[in-house]
Biopython code that builds the backbone (N, CA, C, O; Angstrom):
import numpy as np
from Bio.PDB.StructureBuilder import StructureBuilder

atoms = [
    (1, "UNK", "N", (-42.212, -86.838, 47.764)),
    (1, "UNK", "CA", (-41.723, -86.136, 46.600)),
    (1, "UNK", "C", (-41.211, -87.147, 45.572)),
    (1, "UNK", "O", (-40.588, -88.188, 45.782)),
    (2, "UNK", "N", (-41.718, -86.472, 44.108)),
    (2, "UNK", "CA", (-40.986, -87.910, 43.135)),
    (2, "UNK", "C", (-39.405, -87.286, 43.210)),
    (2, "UNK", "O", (-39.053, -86.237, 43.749)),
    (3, "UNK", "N", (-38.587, -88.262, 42.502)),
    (3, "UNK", "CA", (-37.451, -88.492, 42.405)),
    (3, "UNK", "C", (-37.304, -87.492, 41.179)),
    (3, "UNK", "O", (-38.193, -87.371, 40.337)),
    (4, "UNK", "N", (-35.943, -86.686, 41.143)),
    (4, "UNK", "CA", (-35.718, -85.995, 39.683)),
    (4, "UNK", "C", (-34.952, -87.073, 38.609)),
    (4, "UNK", "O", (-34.492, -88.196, 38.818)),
    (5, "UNK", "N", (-34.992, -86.514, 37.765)),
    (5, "UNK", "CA", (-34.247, -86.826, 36.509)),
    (5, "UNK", "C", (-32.888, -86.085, 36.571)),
    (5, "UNK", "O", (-32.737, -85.090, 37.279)),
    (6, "UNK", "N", (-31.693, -86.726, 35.634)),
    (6, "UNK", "CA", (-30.492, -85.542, 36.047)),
    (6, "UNK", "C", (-30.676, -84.069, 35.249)),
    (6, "UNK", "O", (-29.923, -83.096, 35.281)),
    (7, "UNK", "N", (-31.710, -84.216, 34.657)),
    (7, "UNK", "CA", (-31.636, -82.996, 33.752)),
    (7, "UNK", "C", (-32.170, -81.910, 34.869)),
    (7, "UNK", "O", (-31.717, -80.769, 34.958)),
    (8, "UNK", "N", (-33.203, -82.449, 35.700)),
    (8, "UNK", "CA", (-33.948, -81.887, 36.703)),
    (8, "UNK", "C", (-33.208, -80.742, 37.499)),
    (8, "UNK", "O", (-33.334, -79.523, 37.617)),
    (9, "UNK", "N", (-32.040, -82.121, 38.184)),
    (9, "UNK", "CA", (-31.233, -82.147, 39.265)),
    (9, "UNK", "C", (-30.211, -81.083, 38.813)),
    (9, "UNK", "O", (-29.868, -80.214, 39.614)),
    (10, "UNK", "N", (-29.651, -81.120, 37.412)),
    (10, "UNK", "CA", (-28.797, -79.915, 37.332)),
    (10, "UNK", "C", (-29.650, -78.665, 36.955)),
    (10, "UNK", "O", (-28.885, -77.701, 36.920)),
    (11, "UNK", "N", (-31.220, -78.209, 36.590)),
    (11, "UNK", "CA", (-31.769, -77.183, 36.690)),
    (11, "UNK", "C", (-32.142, -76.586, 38.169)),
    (11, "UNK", "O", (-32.146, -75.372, 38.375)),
    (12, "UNK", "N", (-32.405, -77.399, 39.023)),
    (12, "UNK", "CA", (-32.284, -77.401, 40.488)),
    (12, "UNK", "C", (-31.537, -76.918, 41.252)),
    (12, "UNK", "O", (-31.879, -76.109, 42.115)),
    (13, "UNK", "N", (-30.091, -77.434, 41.022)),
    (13, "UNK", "CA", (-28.664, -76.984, 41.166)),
    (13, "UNK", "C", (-28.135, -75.467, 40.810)),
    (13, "UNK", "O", (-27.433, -74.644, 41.398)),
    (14, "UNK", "N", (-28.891, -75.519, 39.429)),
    (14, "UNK", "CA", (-28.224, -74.099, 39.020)),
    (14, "UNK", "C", (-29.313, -73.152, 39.423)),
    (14, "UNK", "O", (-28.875, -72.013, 39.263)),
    (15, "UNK", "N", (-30.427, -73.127, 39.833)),
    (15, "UNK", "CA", (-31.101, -72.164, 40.735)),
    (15, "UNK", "C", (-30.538, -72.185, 41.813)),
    (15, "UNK", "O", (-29.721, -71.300, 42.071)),
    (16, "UNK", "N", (-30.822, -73.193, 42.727)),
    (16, "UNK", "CA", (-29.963, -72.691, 43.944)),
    (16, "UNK", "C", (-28.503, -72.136, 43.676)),
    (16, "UNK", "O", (-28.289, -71.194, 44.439)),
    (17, "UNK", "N", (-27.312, -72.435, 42.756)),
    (17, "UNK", "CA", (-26.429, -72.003, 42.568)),
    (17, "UNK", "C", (-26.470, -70.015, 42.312)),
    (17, "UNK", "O", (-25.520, -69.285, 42.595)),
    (18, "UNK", "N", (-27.411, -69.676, 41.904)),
    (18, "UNK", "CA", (-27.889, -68.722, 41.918)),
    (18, "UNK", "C", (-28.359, -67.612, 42.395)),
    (18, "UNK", "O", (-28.274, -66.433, 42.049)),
    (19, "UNK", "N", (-28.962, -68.271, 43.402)),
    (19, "UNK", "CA", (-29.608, -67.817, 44.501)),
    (19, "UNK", "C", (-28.428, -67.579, 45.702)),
    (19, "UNK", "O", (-28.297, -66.553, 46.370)),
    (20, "UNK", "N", (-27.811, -68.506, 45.768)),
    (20, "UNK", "CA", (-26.453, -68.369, 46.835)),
    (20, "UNK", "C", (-25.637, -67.195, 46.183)),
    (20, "UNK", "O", (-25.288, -66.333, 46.989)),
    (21, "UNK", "N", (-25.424, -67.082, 45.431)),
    (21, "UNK", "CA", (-24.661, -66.016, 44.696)),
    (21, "UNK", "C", (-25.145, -64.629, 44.545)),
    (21, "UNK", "O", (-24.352, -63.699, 44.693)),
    (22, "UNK", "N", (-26.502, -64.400, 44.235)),
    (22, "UNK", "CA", (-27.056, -63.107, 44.301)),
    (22, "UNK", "C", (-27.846, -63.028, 44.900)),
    (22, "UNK", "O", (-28.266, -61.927, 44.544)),
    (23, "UNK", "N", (-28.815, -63.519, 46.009)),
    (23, "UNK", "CA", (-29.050, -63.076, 47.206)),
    (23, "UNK", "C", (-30.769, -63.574, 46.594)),
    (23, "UNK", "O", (-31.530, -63.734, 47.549)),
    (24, "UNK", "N", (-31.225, -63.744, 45.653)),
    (24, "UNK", "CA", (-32.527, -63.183, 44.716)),
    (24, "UNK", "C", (-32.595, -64.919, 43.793)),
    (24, "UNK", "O", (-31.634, -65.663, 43.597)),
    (25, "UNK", "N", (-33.971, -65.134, 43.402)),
    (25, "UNK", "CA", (-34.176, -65.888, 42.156)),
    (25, "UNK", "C", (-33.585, -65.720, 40.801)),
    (25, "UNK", "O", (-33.154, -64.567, 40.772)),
    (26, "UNK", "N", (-33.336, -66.362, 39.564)),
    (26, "UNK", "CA", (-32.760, -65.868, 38.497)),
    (26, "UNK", "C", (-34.423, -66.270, 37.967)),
    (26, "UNK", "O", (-35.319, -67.035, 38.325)),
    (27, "UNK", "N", (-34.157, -65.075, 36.727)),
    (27, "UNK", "CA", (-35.651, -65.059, 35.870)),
    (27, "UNK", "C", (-35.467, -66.340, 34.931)),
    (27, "UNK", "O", (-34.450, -67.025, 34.813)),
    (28, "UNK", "N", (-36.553, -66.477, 34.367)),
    (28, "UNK", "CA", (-36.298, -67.691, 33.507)),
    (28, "UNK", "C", (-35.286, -67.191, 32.497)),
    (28, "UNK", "O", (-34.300, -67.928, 32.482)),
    (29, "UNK", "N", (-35.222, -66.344, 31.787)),
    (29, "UNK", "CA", (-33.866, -66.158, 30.704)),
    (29, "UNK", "C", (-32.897, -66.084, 31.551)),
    (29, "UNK", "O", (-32.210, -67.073, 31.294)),
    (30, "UNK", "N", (-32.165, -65.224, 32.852)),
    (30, "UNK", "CA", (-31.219, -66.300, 33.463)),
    (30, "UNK", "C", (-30.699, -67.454, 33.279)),
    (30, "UNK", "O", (-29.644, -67.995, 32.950)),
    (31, "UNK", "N", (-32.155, -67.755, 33.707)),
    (31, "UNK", "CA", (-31.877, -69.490, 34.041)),
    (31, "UNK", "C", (-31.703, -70.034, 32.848)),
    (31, "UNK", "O", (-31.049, -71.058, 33.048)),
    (32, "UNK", "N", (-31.983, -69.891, 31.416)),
    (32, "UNK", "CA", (-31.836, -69.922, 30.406)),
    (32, "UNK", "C", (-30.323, -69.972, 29.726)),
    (32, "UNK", "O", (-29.702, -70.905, 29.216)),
    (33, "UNK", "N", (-30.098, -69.031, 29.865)),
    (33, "UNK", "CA", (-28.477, -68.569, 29.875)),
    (33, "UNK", "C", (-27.724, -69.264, 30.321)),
    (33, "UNK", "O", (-26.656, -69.217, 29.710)),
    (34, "UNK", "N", (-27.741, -70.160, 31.408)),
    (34, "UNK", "CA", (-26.984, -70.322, 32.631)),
    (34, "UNK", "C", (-27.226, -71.803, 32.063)),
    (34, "UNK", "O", (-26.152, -72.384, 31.913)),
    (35, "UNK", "N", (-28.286, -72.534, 31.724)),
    (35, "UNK", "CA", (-28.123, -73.344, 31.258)),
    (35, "UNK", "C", (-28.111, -74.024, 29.736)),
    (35, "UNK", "O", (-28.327, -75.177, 29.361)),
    (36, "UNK", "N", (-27.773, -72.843, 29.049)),
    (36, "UNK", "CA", (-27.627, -72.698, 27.916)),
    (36, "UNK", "C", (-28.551, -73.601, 26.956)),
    (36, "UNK", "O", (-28.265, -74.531, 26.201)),
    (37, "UNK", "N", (-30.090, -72.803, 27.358)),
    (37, "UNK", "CA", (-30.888, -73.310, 26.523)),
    (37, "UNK", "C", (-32.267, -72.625, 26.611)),
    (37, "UNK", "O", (-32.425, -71.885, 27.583)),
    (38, "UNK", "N", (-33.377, -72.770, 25.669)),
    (38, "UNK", "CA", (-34.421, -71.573, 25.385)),
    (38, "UNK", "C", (-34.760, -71.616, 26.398)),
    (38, "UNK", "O", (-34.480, -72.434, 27.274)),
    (39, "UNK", "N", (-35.689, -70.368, 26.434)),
    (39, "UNK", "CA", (-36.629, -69.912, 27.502)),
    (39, "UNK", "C", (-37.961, -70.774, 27.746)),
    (39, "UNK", "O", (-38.593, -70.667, 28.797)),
    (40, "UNK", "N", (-38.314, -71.566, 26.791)),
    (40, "UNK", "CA", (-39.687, -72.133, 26.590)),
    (40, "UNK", "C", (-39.242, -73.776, 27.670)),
    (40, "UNK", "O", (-39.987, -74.156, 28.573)),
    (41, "UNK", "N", (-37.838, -74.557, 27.266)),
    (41, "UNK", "CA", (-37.256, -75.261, 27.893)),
    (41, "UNK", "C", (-37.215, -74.828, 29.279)),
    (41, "UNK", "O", (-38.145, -75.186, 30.003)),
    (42, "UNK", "N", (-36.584, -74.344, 29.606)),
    (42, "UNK", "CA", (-36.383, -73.734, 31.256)),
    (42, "UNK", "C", (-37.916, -73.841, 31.760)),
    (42, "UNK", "O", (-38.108, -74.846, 32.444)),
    (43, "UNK", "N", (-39.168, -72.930, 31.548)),
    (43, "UNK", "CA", (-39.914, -73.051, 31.805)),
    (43, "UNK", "C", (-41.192, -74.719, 32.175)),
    (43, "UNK", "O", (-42.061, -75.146, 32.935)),
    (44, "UNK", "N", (-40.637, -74.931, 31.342)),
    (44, "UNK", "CA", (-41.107, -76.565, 31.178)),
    (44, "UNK", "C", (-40.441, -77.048, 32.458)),
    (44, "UNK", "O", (-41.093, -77.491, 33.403)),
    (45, "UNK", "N", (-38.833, -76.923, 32.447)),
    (45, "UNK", "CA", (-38.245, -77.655, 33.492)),
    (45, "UNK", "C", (-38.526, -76.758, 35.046)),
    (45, "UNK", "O", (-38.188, -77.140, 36.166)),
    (46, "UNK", "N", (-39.009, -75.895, 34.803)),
    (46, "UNK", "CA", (-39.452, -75.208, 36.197)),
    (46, "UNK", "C", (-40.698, -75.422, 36.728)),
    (46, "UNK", "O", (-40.785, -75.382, 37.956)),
    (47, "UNK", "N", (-41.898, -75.689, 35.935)),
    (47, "UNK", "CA", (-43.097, -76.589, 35.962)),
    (47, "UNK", "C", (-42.983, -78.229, 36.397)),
    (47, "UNK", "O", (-43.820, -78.870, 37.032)),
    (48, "UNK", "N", (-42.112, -78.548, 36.036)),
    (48, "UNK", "CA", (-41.932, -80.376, 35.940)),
    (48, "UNK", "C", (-41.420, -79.597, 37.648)),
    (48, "UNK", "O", (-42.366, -79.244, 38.352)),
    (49, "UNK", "N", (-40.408, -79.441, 38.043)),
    (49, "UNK", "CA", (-40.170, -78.563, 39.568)),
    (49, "UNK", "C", (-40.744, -78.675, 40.195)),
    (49, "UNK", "O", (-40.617, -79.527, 41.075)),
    (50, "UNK", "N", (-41.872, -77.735, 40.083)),
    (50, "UNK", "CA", (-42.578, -77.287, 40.372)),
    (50, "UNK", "C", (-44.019, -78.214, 40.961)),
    (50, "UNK", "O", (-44.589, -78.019, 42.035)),
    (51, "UNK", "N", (-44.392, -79.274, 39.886)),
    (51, "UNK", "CA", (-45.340, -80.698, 39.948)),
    (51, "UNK", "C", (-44.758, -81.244, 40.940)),
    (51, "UNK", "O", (-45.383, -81.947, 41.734)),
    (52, "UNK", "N", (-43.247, -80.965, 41.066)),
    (52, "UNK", "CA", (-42.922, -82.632, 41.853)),
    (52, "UNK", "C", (-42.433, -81.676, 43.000)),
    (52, "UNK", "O", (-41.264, -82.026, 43.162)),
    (53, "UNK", "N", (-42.669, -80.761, 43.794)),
    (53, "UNK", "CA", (-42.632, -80.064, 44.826)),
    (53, "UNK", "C", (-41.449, -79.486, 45.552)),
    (53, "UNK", "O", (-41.442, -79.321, 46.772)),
    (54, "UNK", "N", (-40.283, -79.136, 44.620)),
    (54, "UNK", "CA", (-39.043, -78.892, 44.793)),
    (54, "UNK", "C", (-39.016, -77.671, 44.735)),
    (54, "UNK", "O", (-38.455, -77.174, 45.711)),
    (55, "UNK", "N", (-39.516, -76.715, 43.744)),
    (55, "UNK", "CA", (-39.695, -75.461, 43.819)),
    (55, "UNK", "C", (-41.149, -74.680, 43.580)),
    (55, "UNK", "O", (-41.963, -75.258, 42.860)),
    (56, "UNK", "N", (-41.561, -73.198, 44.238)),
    (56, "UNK", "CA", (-42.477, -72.828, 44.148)),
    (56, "UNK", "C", (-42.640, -71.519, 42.949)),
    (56, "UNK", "O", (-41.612, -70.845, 43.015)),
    (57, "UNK", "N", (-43.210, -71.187, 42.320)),
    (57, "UNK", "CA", (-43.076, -69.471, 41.427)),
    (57, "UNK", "C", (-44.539, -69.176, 41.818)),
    (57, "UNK", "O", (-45.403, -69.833, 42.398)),
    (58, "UNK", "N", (-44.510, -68.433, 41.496)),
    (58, "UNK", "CA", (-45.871, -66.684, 41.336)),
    (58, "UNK", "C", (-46.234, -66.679, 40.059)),
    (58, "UNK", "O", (-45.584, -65.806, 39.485)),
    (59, "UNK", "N", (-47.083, -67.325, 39.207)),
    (59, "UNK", "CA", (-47.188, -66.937, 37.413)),
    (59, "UNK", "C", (-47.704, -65.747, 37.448)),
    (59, "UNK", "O", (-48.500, -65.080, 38.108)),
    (60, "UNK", "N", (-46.677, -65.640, 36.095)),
    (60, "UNK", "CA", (-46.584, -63.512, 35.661)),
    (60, "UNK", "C", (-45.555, -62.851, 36.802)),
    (60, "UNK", "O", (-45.874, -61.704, 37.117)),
    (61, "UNK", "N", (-44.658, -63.257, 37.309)),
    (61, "UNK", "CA", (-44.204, -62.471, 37.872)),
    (61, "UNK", "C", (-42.711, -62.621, 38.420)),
    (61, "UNK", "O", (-42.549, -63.509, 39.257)),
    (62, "UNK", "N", (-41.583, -61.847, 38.042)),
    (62, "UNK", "CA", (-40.344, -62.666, 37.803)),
    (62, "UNK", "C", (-39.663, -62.534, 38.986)),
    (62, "UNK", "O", (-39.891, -61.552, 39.692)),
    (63, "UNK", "N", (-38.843, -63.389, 39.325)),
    (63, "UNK", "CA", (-37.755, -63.293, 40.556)),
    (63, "UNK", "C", (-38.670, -64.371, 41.566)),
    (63, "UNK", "O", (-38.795, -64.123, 42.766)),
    (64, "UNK", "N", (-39.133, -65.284, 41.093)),
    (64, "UNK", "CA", (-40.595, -65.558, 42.249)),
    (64, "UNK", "C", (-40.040, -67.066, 42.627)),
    (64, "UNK", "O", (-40.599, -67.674, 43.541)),
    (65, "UNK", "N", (-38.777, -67.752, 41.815)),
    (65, "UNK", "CA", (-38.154, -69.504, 42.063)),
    (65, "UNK", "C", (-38.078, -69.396, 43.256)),
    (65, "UNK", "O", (-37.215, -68.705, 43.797)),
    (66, "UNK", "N", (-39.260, -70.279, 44.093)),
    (66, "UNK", "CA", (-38.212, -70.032, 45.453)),
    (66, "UNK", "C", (-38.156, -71.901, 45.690)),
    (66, "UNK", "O", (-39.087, -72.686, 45.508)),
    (67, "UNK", "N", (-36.637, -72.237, 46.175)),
    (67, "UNK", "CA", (-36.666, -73.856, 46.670)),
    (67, "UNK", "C", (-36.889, -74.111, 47.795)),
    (67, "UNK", "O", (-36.371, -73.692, 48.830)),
    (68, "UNK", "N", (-38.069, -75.163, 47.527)),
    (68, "UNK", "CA", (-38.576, -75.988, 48.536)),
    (68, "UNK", "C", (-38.086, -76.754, 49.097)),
    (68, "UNK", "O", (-38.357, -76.619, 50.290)),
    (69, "UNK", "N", (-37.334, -77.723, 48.875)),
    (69, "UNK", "CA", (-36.195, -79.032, 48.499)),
    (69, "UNK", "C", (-35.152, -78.885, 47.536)),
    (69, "UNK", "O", (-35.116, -79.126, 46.330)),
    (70, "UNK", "N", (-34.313, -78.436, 48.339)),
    (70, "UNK", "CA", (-32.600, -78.337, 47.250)),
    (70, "UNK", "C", (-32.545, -79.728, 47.285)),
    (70, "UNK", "O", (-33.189, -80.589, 47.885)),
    (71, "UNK", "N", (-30.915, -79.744, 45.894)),
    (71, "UNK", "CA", (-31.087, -80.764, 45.233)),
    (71, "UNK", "C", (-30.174, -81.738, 45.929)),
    (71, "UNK", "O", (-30.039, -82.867, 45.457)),
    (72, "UNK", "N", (-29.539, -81.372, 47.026)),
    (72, "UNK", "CA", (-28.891, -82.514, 48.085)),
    (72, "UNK", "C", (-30.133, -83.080, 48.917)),
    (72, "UNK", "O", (-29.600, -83.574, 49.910)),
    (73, "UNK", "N", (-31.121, -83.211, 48.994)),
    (73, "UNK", "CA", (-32.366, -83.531, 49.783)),
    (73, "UNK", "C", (-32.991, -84.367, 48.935)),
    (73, "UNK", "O", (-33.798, -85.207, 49.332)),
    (74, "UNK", "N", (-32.590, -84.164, 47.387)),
    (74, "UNK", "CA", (-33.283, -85.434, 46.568)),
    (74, "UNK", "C", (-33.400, -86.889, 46.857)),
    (74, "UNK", "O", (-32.285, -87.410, 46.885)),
    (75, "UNK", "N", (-34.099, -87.486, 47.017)),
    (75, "UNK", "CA", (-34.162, -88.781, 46.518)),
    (75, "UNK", "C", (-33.142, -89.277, 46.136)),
    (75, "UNK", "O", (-32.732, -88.576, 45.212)),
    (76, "UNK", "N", (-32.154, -90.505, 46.405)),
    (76, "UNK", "CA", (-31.154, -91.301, 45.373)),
    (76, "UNK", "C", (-31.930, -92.633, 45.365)),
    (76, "UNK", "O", (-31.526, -93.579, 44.689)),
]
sb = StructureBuilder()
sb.init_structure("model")
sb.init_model(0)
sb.init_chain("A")
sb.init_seg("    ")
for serial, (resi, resn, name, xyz) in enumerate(atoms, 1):
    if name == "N":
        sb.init_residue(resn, " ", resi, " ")
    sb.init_atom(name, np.array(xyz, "f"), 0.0, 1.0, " ", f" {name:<3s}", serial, name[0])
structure = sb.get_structure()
């Protein structure tokens, strides 16, 4: 697995932070919200994720983040 970036590592974080909390994935505007920034961003950073094998989604279909590698398992 490549190594994240910290921008990565705290989009990483705040999914799993998420997920521990409501039982479920957050949608990308969630995740948006949560990290207080567009929807088009989030998505990008859930793809870059996604390339480097940390998390999996379903395209078209919401609630689908699931982690492969949380972000204590990263690379230092």
């Amino acid at each position: 697995m490549k190594e994240l970036t910290i921008k990565q590592k705290i989009t990483l974080e705040a999914i799993e932070w998420f997920i521990d909390r409501n039982g479920y994935s957050p949608t990308f505007q969630e995740l948006a919200n949560i990290l207080d920034c567009n929807i088009c961003t989030v998505f990008k950073k859930v793809l870059l994720l996604e390339d480097k094998g940390y998390v999996s989604t379903i395209s078209g279909k919401p609630r689908t983040i699931k982690v492969l590698k949380g972000v204590y398992e990263c690379e230092v």
